[in-house]
C-alpha positions in Angstrom: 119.3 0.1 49.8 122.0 1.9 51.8 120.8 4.5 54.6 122.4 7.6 52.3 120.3 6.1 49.0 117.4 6.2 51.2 118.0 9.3 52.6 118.6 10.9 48.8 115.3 9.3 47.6 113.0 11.2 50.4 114.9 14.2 50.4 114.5 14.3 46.4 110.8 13.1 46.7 110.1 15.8 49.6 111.6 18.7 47.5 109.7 17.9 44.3 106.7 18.3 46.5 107.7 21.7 47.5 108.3 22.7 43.8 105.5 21.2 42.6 103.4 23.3 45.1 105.5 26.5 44.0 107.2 26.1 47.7 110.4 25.7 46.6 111.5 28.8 49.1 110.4 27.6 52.2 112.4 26.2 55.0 111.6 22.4 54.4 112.2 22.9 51.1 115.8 24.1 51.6 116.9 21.3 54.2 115.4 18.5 51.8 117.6 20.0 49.0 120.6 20.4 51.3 119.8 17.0 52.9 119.7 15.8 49.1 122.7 17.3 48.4 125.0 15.5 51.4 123.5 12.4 50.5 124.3 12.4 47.1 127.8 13.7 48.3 128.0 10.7 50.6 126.9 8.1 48.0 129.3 9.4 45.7 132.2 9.2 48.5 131.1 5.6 49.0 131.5 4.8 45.5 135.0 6.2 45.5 135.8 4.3 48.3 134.8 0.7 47.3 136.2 1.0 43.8 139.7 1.9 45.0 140.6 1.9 48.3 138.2 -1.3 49.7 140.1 -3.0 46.5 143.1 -1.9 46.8 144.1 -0.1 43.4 145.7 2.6 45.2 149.6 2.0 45.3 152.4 3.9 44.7 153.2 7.3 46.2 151.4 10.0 47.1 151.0 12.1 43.9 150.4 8.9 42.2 147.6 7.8 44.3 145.8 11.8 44.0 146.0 11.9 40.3 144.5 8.4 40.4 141.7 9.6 42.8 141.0 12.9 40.5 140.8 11.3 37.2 138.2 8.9 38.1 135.1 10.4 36.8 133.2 9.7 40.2 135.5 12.2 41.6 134.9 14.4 39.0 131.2 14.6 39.2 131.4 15.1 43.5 133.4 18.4 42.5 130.4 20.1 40.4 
């Protein structure tokens, strides 16, 4: 368990708390969803970076290696 999964899990659990206790508008409330947020941001950029450029798949030229980078779906799910 990486530092950023850990990170996401409290975050995650500490929000739910807040909601659950219809506290969702306080200001722990809003840094564990932010915190939760970057995490999951992190993770994701993790991901993205072991599956292509730790291994390598990224070779050609530029536009080549962008359009390889949006189309993965990892990428995709970062952006909404």
């Amino acid at each position: 368990l990486t530092a950023q999964a850990l990170t996401l899990l409290l975050s995650v659990f500490r929000y739910l708390l807040s909601y659950i206790t219809f506290n969702s508008y306080s200001t722990w409330a809003q840094i564990s969803y932010r915190l939760a947020f970057l995490s999951a941001a992190a993770t994701y950029g993790i991901v993205v970076y072991k599956g292509h450029i730790a291994r390598g798949r990224l070779q050609g030229a530029v536009p080549a290696i962008v359009q390889k980078l949006i189309t993965d779906e990892n990428v995709q799910y970062l952006g909404t």
